[in-house]
N, CA and C of each residue as an Amber inpcrd file, in Angstrom:
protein
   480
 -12.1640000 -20.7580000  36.8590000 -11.0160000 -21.0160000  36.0020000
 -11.3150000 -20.4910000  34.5920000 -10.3200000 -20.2320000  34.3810000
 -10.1210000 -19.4660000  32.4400000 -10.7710000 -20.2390000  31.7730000
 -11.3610000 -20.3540000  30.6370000 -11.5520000 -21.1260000  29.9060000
 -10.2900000 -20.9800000  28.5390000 -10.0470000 -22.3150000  28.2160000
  -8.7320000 -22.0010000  27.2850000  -8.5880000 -21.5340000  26.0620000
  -7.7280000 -21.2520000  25.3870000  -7.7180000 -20.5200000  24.1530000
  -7.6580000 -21.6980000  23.1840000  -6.5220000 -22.3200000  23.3410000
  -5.8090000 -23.4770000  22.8940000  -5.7020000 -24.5190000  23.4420000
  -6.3050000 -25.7910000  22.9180000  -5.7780000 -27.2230000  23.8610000
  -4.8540000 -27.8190000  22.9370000  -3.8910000 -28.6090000  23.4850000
  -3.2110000 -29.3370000  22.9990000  -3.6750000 -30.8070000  23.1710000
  -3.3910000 -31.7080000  22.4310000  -4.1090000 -32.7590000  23.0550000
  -2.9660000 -34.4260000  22.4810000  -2.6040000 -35.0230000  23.4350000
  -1.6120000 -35.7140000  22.9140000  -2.0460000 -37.5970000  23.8830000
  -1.8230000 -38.6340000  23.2330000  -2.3050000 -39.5800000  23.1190000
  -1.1230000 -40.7490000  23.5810000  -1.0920000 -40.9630000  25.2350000
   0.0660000 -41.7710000  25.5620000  -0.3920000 -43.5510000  25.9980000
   0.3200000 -44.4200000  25.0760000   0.3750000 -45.6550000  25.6290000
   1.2190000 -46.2130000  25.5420000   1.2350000 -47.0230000  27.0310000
   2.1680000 -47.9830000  27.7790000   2.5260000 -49.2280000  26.9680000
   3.7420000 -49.1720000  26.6010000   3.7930000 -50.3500000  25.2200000
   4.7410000 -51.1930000  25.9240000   5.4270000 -51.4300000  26.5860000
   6.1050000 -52.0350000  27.8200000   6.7740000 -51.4620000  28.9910000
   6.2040000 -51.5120000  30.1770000   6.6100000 -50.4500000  30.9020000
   8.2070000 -50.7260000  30.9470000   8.8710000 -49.4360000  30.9660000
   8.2980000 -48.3290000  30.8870000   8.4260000 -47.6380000  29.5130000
   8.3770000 -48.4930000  28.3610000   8.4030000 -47.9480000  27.2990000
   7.0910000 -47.1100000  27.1280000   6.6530000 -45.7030000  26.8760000
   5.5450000 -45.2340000  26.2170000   5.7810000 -44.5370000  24.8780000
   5.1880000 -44.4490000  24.6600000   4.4130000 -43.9670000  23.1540000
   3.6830000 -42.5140000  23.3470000   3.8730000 -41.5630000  22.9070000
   2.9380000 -40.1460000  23.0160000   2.6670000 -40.1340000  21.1680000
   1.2270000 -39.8720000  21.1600000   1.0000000 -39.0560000  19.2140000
   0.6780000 -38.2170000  19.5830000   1.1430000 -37.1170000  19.1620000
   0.6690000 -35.7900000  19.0060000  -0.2250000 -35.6350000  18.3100000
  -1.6040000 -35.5190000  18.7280000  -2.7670000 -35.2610000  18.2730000
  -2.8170000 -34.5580000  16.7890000  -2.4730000 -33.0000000  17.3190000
  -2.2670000 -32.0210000  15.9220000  -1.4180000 -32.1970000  14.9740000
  -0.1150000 -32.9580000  14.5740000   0.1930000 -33.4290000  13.6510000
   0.2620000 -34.8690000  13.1900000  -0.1880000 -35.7590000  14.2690000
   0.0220000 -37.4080000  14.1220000   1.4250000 -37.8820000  14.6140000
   2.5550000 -37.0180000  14.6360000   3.8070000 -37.6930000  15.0550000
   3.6410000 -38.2530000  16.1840000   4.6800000 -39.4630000  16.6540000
   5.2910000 -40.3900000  17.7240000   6.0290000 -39.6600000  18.2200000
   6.5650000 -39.7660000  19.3930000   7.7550000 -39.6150000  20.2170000
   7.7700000 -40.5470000  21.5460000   9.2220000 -41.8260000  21.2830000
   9.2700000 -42.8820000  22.0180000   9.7660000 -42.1130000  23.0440000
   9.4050000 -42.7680000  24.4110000   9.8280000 -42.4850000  25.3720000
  10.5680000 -43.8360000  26.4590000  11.9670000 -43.4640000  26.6780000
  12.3660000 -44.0240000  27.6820000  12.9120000 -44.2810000  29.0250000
  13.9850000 -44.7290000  29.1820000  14.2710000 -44.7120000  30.8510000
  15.7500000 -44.4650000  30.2580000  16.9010000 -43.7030000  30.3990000
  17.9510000 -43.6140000  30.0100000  18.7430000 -43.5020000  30.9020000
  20.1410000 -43.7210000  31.2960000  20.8480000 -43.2410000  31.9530000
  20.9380000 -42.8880000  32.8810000  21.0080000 -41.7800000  33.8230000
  20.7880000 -41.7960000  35.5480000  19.5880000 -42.1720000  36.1170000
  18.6400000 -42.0920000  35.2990000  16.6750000 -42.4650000  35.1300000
  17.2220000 -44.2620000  35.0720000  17.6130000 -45.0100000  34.4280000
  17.6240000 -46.2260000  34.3030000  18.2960000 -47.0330000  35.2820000
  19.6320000 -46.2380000  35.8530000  19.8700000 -46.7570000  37.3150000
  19.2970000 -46.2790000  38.3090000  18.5510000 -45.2430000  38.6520000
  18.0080000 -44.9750000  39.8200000  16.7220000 -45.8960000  39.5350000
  16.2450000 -46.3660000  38.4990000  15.1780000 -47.2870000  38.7170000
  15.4490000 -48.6210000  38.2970000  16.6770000 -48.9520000  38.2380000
  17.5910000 -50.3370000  38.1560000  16.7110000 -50.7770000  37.2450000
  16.9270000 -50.3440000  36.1470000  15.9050000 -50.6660000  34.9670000
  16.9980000 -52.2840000  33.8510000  18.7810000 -51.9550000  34.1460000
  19.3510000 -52.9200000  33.6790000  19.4270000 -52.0960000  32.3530000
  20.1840000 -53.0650000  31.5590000  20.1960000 -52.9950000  30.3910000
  19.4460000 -52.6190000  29.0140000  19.6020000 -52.3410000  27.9400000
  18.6150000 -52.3770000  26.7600000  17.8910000 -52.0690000  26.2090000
  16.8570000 -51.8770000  25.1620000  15.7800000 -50.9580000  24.5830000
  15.8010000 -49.7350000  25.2560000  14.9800000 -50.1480000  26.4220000
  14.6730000 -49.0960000  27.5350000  15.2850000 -47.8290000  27.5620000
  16.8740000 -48.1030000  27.8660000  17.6760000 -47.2210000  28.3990000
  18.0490000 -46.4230000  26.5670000  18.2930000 -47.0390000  25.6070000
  18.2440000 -45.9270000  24.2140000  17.3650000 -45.0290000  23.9800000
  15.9890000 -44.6940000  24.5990000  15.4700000 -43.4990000  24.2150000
  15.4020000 -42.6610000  25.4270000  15.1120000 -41.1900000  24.7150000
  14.9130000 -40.3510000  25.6810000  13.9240000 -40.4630000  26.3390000
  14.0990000 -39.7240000  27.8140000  12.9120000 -39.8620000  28.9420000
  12.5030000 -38.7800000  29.1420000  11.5950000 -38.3700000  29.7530000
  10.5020000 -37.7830000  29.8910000  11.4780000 -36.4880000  29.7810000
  12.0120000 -36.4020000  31.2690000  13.1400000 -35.1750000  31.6370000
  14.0990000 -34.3530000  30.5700000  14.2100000 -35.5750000  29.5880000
  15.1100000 -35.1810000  28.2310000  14.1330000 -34.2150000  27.3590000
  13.0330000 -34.8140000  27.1290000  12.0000000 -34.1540000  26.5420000
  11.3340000 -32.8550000  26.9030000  11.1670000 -32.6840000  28.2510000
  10.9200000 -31.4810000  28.9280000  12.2960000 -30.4020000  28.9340000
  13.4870000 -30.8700000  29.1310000  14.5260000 -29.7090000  28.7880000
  14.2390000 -29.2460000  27.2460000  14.2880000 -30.5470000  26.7970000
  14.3270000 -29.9710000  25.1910000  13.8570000 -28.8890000  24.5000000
  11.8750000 -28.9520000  25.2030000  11.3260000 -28.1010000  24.7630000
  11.3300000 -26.4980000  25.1460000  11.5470000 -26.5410000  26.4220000
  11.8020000 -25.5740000  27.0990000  13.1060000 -24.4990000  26.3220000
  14.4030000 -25.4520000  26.0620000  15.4520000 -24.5650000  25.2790000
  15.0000000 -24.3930000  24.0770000  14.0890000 -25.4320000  22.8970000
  14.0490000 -25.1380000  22.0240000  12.8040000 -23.9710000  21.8410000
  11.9490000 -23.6010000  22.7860000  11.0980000 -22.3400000  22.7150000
  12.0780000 -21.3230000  23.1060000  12.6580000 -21.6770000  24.2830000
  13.7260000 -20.2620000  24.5600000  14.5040000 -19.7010000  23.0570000
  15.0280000 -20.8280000  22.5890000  15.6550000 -20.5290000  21.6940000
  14.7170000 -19.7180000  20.5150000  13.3710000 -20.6230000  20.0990000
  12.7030000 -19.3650000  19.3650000  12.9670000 -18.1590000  19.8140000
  12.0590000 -17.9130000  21.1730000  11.7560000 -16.9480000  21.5040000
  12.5830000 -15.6990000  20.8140000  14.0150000 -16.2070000  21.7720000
  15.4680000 -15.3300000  21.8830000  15.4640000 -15.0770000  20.5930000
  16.0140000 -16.1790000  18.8400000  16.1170000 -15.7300000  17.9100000
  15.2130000 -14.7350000  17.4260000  14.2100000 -14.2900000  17.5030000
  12.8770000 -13.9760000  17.1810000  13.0670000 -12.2650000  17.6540000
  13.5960000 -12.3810000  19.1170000  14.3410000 -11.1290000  19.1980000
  15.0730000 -10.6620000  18.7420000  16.5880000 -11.5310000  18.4210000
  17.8010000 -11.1120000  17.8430000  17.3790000 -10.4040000  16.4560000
  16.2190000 -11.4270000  15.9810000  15.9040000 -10.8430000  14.0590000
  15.6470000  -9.6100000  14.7140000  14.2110000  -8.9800000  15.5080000
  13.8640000  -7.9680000  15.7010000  14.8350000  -6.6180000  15.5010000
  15.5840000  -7.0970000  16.0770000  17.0560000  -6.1870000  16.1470000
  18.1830000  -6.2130000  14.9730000  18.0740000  -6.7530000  13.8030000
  18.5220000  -7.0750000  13.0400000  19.8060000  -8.0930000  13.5740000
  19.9880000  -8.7620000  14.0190000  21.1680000  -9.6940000  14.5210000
  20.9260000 -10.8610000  13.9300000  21.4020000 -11.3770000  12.7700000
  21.0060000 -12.9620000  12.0870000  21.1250000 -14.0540000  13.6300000
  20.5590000 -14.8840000  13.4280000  20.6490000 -15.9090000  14.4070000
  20.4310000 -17.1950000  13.6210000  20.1710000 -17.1310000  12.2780000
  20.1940000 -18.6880000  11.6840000  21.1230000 -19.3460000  11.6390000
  21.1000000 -20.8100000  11.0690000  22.0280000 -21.5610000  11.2640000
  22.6260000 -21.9630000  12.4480000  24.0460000 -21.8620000  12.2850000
  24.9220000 -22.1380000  13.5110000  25.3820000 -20.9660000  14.2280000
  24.3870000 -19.6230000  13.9580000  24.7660000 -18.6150000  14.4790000
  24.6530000 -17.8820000  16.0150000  23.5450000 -19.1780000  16.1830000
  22.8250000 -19.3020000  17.2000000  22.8980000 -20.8330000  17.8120000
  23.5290000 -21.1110000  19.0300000  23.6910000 -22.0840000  19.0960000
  23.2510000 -22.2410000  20.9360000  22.7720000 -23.4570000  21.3120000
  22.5280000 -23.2610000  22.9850000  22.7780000 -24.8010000  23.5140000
  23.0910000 -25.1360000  24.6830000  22.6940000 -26.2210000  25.1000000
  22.6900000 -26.2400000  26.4520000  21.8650000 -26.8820000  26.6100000
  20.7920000 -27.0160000  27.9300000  20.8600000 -28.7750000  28.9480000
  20.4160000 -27.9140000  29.8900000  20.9760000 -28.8830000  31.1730000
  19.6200000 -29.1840000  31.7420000  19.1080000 -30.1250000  32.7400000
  17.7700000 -29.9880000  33.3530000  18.4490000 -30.6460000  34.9420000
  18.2140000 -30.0170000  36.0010000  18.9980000 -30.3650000  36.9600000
  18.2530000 -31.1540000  38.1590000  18.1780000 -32.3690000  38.4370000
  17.3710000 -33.2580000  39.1880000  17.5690000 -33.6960000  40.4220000
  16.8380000 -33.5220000  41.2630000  17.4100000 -33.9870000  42.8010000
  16.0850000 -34.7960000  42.9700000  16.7070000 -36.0370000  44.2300000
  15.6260000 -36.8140000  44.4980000  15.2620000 -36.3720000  45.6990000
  13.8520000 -36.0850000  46.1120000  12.7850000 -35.8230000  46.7820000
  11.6690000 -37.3340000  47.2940000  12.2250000 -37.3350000  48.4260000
  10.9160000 -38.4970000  48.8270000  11.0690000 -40.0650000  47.9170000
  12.1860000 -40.1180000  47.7710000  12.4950000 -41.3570000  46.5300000
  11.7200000 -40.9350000  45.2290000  11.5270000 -39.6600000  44.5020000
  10.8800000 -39.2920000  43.5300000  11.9780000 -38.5620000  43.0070000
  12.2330000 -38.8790000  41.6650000  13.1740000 -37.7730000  40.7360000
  12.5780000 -36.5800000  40.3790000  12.8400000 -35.2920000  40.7810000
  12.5670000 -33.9630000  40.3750000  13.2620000 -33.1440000  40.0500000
  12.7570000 -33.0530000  39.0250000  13.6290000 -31.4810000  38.4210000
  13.4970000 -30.0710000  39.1690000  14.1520000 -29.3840000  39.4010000
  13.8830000 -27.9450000  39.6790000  14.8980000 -27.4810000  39.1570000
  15.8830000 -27.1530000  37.9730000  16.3170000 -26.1860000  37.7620000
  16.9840000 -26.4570000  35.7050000  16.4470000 -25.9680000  35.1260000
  17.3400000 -26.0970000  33.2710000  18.1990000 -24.5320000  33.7780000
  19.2720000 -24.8690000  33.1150000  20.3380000 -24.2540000  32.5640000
  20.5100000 -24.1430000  31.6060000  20.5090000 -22.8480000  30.7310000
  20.5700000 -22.6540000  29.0960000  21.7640000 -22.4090000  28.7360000
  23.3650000 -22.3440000  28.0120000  24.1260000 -21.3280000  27.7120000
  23.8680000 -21.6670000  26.2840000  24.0940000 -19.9310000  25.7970000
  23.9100000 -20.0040000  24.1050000  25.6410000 -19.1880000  23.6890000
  25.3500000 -19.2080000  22.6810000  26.4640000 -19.1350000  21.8480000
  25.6440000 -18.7070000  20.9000000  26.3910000 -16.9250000  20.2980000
  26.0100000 -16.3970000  19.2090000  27.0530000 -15.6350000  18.6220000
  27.0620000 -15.9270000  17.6180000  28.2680000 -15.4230000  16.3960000
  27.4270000 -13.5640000  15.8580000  28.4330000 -13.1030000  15.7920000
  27.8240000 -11.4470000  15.9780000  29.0340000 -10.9180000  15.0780000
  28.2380000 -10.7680000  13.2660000  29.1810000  -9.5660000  12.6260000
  29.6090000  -8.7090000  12.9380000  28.6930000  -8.2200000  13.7930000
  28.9560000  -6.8050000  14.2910000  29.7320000  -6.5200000  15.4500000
  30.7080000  -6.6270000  16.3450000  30.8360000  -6.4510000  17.4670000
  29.9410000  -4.9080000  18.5960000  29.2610000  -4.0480000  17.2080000
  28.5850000  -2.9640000  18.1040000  27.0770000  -4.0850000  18.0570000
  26.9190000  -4.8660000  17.8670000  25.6920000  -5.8150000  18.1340000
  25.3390000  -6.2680000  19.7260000  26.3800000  -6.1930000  20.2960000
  26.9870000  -6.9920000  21.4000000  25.5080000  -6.5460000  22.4260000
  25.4010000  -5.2640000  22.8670000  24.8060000  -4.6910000  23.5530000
  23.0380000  -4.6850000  23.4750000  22.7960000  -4.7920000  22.1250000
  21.3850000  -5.3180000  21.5090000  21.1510000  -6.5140000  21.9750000
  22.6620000  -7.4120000  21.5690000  22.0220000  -8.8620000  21.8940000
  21.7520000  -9.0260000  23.3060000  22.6500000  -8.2440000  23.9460000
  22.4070000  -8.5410000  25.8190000  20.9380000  -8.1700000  26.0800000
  20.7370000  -6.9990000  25.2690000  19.0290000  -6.7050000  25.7790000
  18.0610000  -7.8230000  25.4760000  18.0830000  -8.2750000  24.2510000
  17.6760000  -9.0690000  24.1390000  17.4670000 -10.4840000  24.7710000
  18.4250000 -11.2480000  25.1450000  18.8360000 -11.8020000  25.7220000
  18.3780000 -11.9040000  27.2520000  18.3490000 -10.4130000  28.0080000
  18.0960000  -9.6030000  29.7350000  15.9270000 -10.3820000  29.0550000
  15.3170000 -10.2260000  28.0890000  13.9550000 -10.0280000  28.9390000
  13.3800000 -11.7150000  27.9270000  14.4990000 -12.0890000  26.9300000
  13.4860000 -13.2300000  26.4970000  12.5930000 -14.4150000  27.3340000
  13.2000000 -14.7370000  28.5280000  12.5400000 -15.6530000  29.5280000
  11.6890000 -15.0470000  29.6570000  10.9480000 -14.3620000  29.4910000
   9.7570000 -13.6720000  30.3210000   8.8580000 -13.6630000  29.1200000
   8.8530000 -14.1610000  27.8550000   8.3310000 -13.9730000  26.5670000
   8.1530000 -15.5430000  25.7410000   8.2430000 -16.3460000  26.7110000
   8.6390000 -17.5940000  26.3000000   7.2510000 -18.3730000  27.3150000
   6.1460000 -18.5190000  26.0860000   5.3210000 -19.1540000  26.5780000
   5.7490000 -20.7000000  27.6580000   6.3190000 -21.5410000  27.4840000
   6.7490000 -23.1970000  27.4960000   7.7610000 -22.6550000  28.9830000
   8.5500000 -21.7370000  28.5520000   9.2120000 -21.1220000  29.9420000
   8.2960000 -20.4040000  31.1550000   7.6330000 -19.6320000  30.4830000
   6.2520000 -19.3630000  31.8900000   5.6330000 -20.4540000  32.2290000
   5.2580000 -21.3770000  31.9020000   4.1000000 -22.7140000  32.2740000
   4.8690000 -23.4710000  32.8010000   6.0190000 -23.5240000  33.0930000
   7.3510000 -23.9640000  34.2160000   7.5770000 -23.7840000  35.1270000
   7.8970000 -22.1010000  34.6570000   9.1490000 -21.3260000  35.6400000
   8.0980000 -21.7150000  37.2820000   6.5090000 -21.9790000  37.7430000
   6.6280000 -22.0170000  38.6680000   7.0390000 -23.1580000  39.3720000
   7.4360000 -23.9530000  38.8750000   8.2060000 -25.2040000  39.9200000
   9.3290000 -25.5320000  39.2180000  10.0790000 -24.6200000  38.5080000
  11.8160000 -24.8000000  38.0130000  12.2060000 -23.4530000  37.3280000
  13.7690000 -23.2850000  38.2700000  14.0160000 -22.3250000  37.9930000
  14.9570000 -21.8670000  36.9560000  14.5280000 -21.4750000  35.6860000
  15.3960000 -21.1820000  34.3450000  16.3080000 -20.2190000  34.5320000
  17.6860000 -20.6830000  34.2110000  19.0900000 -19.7110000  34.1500000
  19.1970000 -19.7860000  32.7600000  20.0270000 -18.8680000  32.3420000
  20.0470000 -18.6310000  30.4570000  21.7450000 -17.7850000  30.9540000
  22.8970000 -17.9090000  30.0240000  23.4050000 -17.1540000  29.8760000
  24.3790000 -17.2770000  28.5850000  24.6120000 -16.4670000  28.0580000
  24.9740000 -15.7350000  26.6790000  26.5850000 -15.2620000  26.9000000
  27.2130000 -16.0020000  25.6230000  28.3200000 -15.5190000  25.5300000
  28.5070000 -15.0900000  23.7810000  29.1400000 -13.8770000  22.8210000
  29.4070000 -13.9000000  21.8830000  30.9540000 -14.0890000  21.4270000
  30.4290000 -13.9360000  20.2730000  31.7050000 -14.4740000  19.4180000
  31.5160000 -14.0010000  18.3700000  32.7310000 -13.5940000  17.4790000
  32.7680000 -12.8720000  16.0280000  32.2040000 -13.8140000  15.1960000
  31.7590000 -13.2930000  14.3190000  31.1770000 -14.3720000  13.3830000
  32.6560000 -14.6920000  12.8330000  32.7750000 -16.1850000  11.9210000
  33.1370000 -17.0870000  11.2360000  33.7160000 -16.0630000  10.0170000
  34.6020000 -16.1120000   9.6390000  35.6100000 -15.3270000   8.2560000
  35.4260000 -16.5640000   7.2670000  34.4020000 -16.0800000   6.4760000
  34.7480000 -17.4660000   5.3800000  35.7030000 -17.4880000   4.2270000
């Protein structure tokens, strides 16, 4: 086996199940973790605390779109295409089927939304757009047990 370049190293305790706690080692931040919503009735968790924070699954889409989303902007600059702000916009799905009485994910769904001065931009952004999954560290260390869809629609930028 490789030896690694980079470890990450992050610090989880059980503060009432199933409430946990993760610190992120490298900066000290928290991130509560809970049982929410289809997660809280498939484990008849009831009511309360519990079910207000995000769960694991929430957290794993998150990161996944919010690297895609680097990634992608990171291209668009390359190409001169602004992507700050609200110019660049995505939201993401994580799609779960139960297996063996076990909740599993196998599939995020990305669609973005990008505002484009240019309408001759259009064709840059598609390229862009065609190879960023493949450039997206957090999306490779996935893609082998879930399968990432991304798709892109534009729009004129905003007339202020």
């Amino acid at each position: 086996m490789t030896e690694p370049t980079f470890t990450t190293r992050v610090r989880v305790t059980r503060e009432r199940p199933p409430l946990r706690t993760a610190e992120l080692v490298e900066t000290g931040e928290t991130v509560t973790f809970g049982t929410p919503g289809y997660q809280g009735d498939f484990y008849d968790l009831g009511e309360g605390e519990l079910r207000e924070r995000g769960g694991t699954f929430d957290y794993l889409v998150a990161a996944v779109a919010a690297c895609l989303m680097g990634t992608f902007g990171r291209a668009l600059t390359v190409r001169g295409i602004p992507s700050d702000g609200d110019r660049l916009l995505s939201e993401a799905e994580g799609h779960v089927v139960v297996e063996n009485k076990i909740m599993v994910m196998k599939r995020i769904s990305i669609r973005y939304r990008l505002q484009l001065d240019d309408p001759d931009q259009r064709e840059a952004a598609e390229r862009a757009h065609a190879h960023h999954v493949r450039a997206c560290g957090v999306a490779l260390s996935v893609m082998p047990s879930l399968a990432i869809e991304t798709e892109l629609t534009t729009v004129p930028a905003q007339v202020a």
